[in-house]
C-alpha positions as CSV (number, residue, x, y, z in Angstrom):
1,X,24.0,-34.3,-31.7
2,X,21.7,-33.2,-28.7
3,X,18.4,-34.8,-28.6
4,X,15.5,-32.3,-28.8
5,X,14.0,-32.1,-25.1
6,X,10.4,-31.0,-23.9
7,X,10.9,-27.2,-22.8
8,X,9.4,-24.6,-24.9
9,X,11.8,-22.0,-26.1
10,X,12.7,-19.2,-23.1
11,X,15.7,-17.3,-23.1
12,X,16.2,-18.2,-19.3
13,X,15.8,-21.4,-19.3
14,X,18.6,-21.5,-22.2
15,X,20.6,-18.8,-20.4
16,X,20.9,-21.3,-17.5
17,X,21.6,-24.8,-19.2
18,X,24.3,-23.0,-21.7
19,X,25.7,-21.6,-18.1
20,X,25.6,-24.8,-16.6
21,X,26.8,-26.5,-19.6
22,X,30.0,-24.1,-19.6
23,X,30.7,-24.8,-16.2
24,X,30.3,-28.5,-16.2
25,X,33.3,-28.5,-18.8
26,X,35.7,-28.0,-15.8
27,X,33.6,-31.1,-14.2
28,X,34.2,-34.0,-17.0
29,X,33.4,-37.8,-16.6
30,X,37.0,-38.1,-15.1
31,X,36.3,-35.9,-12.5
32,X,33.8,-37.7,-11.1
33,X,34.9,-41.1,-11.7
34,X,37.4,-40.4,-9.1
35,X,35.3,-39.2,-7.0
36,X,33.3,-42.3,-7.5
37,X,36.7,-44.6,-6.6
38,X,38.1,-42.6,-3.9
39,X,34.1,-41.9,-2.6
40,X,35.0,-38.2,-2.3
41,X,32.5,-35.5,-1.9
42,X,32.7,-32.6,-5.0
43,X,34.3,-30.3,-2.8
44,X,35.4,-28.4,-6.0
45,X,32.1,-28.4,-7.8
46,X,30.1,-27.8,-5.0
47,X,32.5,-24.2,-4.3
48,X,32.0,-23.3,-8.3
49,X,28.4,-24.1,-8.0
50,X,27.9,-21.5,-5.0
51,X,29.8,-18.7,-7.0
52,X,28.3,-18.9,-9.7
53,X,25.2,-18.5,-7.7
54,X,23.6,-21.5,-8.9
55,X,22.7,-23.1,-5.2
56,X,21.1,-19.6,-4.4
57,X,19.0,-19.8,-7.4
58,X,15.8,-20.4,-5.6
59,X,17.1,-18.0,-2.7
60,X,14.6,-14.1,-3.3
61,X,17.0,-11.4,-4.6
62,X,16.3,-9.4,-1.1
63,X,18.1,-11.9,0.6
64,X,20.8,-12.7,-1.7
65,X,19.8,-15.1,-4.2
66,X,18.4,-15.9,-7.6
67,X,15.0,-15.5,-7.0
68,X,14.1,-17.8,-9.6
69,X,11.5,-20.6,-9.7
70,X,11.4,-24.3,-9.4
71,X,11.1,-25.0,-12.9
72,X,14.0,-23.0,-13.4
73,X,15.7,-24.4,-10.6
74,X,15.0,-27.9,-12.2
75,X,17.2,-27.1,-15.4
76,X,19.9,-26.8,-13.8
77,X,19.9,-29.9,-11.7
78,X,19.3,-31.6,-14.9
79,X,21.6,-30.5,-16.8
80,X,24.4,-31.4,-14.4
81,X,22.9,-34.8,-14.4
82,X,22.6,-34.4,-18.3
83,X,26.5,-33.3,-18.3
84,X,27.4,-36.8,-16.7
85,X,27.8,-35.2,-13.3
86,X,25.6,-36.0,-10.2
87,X,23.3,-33.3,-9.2
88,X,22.4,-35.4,-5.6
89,X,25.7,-34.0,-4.2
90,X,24.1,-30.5,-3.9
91,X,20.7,-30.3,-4.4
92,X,19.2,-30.6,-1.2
93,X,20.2,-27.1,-0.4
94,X,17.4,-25.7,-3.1
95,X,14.9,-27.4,-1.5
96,X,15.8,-27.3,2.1
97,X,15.9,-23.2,2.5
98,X,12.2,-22.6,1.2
99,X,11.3,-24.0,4.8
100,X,12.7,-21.3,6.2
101,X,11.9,-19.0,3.6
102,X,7.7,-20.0,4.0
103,X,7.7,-20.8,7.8
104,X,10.6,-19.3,9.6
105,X,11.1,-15.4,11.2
106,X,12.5,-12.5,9.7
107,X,15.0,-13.3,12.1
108,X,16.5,-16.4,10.6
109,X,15.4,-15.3,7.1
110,X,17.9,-12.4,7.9
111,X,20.6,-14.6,9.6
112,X,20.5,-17.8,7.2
113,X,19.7,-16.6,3.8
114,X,22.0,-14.5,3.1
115,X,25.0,-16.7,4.5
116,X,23.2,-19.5,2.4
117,X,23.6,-17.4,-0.9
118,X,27.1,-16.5,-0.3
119,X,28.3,-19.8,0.4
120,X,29.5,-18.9,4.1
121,X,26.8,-21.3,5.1
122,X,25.8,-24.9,3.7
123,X,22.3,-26.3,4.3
124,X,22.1,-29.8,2.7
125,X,21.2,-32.1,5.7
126,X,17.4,-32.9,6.5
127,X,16.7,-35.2,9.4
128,X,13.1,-36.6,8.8
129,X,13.4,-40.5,8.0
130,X,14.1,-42.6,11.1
131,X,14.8,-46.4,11.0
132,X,11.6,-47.7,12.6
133,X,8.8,-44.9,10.7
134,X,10.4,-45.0,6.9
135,X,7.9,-43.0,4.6
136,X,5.8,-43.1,7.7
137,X,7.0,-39.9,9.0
138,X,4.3,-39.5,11.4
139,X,5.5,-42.6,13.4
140,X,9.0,-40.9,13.7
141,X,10.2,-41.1,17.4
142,X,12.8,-38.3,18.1
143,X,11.6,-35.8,20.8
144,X,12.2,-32.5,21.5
145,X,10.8,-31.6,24.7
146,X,11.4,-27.8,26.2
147,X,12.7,-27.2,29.0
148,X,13.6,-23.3,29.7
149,X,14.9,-21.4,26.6
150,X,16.1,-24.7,25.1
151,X,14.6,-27.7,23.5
152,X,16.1,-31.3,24.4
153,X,16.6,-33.7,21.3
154,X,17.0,-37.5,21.7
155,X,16.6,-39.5,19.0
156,X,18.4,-41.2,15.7
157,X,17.7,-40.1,12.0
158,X,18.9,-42.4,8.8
159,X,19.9,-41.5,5.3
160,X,20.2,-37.9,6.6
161,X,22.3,-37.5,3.2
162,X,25.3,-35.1,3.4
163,X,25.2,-34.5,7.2
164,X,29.3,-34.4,7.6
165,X,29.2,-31.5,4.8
166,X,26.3,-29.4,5.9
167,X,26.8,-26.6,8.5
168,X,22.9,-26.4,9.2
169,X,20.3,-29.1,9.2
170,X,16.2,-28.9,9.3
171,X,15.2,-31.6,11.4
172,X,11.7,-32.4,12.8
173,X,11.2,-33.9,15.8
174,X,8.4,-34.8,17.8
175,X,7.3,-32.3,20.7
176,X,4.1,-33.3,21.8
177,X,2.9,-36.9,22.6
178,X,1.2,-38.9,20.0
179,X,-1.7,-39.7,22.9
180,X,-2.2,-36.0,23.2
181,X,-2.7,-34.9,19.9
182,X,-6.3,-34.6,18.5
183,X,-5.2,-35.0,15.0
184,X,-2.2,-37.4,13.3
185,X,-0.8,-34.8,11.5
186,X,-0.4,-32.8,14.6
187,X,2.6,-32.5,17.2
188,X,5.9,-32.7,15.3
189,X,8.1,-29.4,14.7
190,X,11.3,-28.5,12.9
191,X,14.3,-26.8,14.1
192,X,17.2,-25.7,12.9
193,X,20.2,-27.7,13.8
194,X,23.6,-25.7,13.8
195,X,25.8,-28.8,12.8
196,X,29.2,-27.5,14.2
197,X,27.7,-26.9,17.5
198,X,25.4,-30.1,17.8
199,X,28.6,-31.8,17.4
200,X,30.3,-30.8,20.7
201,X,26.6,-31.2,22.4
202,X,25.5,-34.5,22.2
203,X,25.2,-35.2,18.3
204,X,27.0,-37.8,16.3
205,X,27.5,-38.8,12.8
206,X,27.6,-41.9,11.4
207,X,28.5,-43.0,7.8
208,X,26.6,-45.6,5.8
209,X,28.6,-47.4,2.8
210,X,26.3,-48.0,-0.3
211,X,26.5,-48.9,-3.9
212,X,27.1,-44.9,-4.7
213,X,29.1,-41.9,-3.7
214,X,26.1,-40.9,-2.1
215,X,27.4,-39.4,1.4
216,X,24.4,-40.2,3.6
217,X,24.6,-40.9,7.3
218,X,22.7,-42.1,10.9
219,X,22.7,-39.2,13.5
220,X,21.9,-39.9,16.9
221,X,20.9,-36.8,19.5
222,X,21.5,-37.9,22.7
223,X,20.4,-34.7,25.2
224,X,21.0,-32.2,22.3
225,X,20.4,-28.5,23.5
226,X,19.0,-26.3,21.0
227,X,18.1,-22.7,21.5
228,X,14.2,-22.3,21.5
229,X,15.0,-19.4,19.0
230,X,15.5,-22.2,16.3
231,X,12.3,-23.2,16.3
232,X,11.0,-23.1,13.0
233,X,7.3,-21.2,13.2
234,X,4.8,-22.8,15.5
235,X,5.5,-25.4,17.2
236,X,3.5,-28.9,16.0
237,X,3.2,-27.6,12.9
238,X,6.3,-29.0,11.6
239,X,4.8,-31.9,9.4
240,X,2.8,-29.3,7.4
241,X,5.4,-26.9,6.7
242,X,7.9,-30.2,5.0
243,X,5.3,-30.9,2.7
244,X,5.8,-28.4,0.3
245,X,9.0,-28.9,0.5
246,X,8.7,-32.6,0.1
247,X,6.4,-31.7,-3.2
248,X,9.3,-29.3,-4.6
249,X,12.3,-32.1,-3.2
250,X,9.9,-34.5,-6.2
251,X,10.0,-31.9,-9.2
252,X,14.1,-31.6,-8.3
253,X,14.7,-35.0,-8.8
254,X,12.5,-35.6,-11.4
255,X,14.5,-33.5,-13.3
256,X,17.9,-35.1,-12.2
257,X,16.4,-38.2,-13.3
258,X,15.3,-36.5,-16.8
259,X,19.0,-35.6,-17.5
260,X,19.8,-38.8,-16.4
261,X,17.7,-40.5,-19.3
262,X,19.0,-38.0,-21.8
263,X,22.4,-38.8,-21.1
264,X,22.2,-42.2,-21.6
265,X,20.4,-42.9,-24.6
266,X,22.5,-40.0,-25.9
267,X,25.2,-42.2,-24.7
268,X,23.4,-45.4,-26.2
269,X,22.5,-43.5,-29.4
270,X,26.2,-42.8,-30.0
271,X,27.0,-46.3,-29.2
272,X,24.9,-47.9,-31.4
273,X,26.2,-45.7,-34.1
274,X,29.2,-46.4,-34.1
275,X,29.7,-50.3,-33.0
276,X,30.1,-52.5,-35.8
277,X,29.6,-56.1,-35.9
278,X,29.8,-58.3,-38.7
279,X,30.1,-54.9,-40.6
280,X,27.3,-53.4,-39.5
281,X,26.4,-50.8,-36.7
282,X,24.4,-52.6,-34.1
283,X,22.1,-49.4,-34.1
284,X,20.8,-50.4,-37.6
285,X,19.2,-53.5,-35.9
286,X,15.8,-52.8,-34.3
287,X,16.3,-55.1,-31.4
288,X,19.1,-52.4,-30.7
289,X,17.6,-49.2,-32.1
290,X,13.7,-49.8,-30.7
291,X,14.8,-49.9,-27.5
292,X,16.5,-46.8,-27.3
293,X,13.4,-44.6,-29.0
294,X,11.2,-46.2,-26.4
295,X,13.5,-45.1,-23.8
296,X,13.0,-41.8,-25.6
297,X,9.8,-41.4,-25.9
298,X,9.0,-42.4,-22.2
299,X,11.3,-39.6,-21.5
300,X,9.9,-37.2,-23.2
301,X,6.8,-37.6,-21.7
302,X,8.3,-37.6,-18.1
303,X,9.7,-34.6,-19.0
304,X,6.5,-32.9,-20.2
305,X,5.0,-34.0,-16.9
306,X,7.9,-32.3,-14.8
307,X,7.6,-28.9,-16.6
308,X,3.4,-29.2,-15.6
309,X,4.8,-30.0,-12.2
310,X,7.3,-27.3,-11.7
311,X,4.6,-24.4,-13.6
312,X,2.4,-25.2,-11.5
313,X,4.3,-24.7,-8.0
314,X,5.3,-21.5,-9.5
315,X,2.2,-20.2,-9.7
316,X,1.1,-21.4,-6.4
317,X,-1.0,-24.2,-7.1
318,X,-1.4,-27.2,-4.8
319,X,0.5,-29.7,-6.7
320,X,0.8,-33.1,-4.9
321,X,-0.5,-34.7,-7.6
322,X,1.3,-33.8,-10.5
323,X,4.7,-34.0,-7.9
324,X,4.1,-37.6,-7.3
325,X,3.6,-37.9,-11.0
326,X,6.4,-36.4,-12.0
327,X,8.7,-38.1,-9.9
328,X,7.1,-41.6,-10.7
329,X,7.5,-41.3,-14.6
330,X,10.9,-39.8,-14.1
331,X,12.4,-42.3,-12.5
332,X,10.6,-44.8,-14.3
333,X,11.7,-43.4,-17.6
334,X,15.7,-42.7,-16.7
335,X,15.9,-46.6,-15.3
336,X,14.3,-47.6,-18.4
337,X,17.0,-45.3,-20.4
338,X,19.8,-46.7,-17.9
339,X,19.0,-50.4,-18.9
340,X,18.8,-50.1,-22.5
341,X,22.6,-48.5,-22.2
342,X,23.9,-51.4,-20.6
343,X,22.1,-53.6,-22.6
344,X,23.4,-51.3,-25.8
345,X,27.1,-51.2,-24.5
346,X,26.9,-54.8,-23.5
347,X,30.3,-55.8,-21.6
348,X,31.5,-52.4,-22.3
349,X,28.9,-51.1,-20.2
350,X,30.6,-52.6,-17.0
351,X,33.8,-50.8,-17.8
352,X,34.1,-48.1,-15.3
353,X,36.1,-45.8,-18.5
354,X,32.7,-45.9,-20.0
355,X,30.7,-44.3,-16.9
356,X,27.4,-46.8,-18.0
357,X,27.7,-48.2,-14.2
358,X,28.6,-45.5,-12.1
359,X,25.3,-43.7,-14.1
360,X,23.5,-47.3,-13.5
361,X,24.1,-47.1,-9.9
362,X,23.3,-43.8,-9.5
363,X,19.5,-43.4,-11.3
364,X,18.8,-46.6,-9.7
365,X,17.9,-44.7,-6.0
366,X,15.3,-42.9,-7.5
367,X,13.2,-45.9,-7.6
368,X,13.3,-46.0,-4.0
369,X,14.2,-42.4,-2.9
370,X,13.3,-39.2,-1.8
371,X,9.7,-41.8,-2.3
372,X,9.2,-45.3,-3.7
373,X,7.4,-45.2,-6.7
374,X,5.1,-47.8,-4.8
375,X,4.2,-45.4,-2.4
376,X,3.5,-42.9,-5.1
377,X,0.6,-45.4,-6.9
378,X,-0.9,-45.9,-3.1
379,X,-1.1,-41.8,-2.8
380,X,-2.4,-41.6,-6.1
381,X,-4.8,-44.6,-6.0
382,X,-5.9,-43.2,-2.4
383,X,-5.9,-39.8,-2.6
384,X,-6.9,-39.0,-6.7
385,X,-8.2,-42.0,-7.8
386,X,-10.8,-42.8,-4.3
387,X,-10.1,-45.9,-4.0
388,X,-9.7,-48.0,-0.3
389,X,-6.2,-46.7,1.4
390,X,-3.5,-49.2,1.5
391,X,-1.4,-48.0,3.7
């Protein structure tokens, strides 16, 4: 039985989870579970993802796309994650192109877009974190200084997730001087990298092994030539124009997360149904079965707090706030779910035939990434609440 979730009834929104549902079927838990052992990226899901136009859903009709919101948008990342699947592996494309749809020319709109929604092109790298700055973006250190029709890029980005599968990236890098600019938030830009190019011109791509099939990567730009036509609108306005992006990147994986939770106390639920021990289902016990309707009703009200979230970006409404939110409780409420599975399957739960740990591994980054839920209470202690900045 599915659990009951927190959308209202809208024949879209169903439209698009029974789509993604039917697709997932040719995705099951062995599918990735081999990609998990072999750490492989979803070259297969990926392709069936682009034709059935689900990476273009956020993409406007005129150039290609969907042209459906974020809260739409949202469902179907979830329900891959809901599906047992791993939404990260793709999603950065939704949220990278609105850059370029808000900030960039009709020129690139006309050039990337429509590539984008066909598939001929893949946008799912986005250089921003560095090692020394972290979430301090406005300490990052990679230039970009013109010279002629060109920009020269020198520098190193980390966790620039997916870079060796992207054809395009969105990077920002600094091109005026911190001791020139008359305010902090001033001076960076954002350009559009073409990947296959950047890699016979002084770019290089480094892997870095983690605890999931996760695919992220250094890249160092050492005297990278990019055309000044990639510039992406005005240069020094770069920080700016991410945070939007940054704010829709939070509702995204909010909702990953929010499949994440369903799927394991689903999972747990099932579980504790039918394990018997001294002849009796462990989910009769309420030091099993409380757990796992905590874990649900946490989740339901992350989930309630991501459809606020998502509305209001859709209607245009500055929405830091309830972003932050969203991706705090969310993340919050799918590690909670992810513990009380392991704790529910018990040894079982470290059986990779059981998927408990790859899922395990997998919810745990969003504790620390896209944002740290620290980070999210000092913005929100700061910046809504008035109290003295931390950070």
């Amino acid at each position: 039985m599915t659990l009951p979730t927190s959308a209202t009834p809208d024949p879209l929104l169903d439209a698009l989870r029974q789509g993604m549902e039917q697709l997932m079927t040719r995705f099951p838990a062995e599918y990735w579970r081999e990609l998990d052992e072999t750490n492989s990226y979803p070259e297969a899901f990926i392709q069936a993802m682009t034709e059935a136009g689900y990476l273009a859903a956020l993409i406007p009709e005129a150039y290609g796309g969907g042209g459906v919101g974020i809260t739409e948008a949202s469902v179907i990342l979830e329900t891959i994650n809901r599906q047992g699947g791993n939404a990260a592996v793709g999603h950065a494309q939704m949220y990278i192109m609105g850059i370029i749809l808000r900030h960039g020319s009709e020129e690139q709109k006309q050039r990337y877009l429509p590539a984008i929604a066909r598939g001929e092109l893949r946008l799912q790298a986005f250089g921003v974190t560095e090692p020394d700055a972290g979430t301090n973006t406005l300490n990052i250190r990679t230039t970009a200084v013109r010279q002629g029709d060109f920009y020269i890029i020198r520098g190193q980005k980390i966790w620039t997730s997916r870079a060796q599968h992207s054809d395009l990236m969105i990077l920002l890098a600094r091109t005026t001087p911190k001791s020139q600019i008359k305010k902090r938030t001033h001076g960076l830009s954002l350009f559009i990298i073409d990947m296959h190019e950047a890699l016979q011109n002084g770019m290089t791509i480094k892997p870095i092994p983690t605890m999931m099939n996760h695919h992220t990567t250094e890249v160092y730009f050492d005297d990278l030539k990019v055309p000044v036509q990639n510039l992406i609108g005005n240069e020094g306005e770069g920080f700016r124009y991410i945070l939007r992006g940054m704010n829709a990147e939070r509702i995204l994986i909010a909702a990953e997360c929010i499949g994440d939770g369903y799927w394991f106390i689903e999972k747990a639920r099932d579980y504790a149904n039918q394990r018997q021990v001294f002849d009796t289902p462990i989910g009769s016990h309420q030091g099993v079965q409380f757990p796992i309707a905590r874990a649900y009703i946490n989740l339901r009200a992350a989930d309630l707090m991501r459809f606020d979230a998502a509305a209001k970006y859709d209607r245009g409404e500055s929405i830091g706030p309830e972003a932050n939110m969203a991706k705090y409780l969310a993340a919050e409420a799918s590690w909670e779910a992810a513990n009380v599975a392991m704790q529910t399957f018990g040894g079982f739960g470290f059986a990779t035939e059981y998927d408990i740990e790859r899922k395990f591994r997998e919810t745990k980054l969003y504790q620390i990434a896209p944002i740290s839920t620290n980070l999210i209470l000092a913005y929100l202690g700061h910046n809504v609440l008035k109290m003295p900045r931390s950070y």
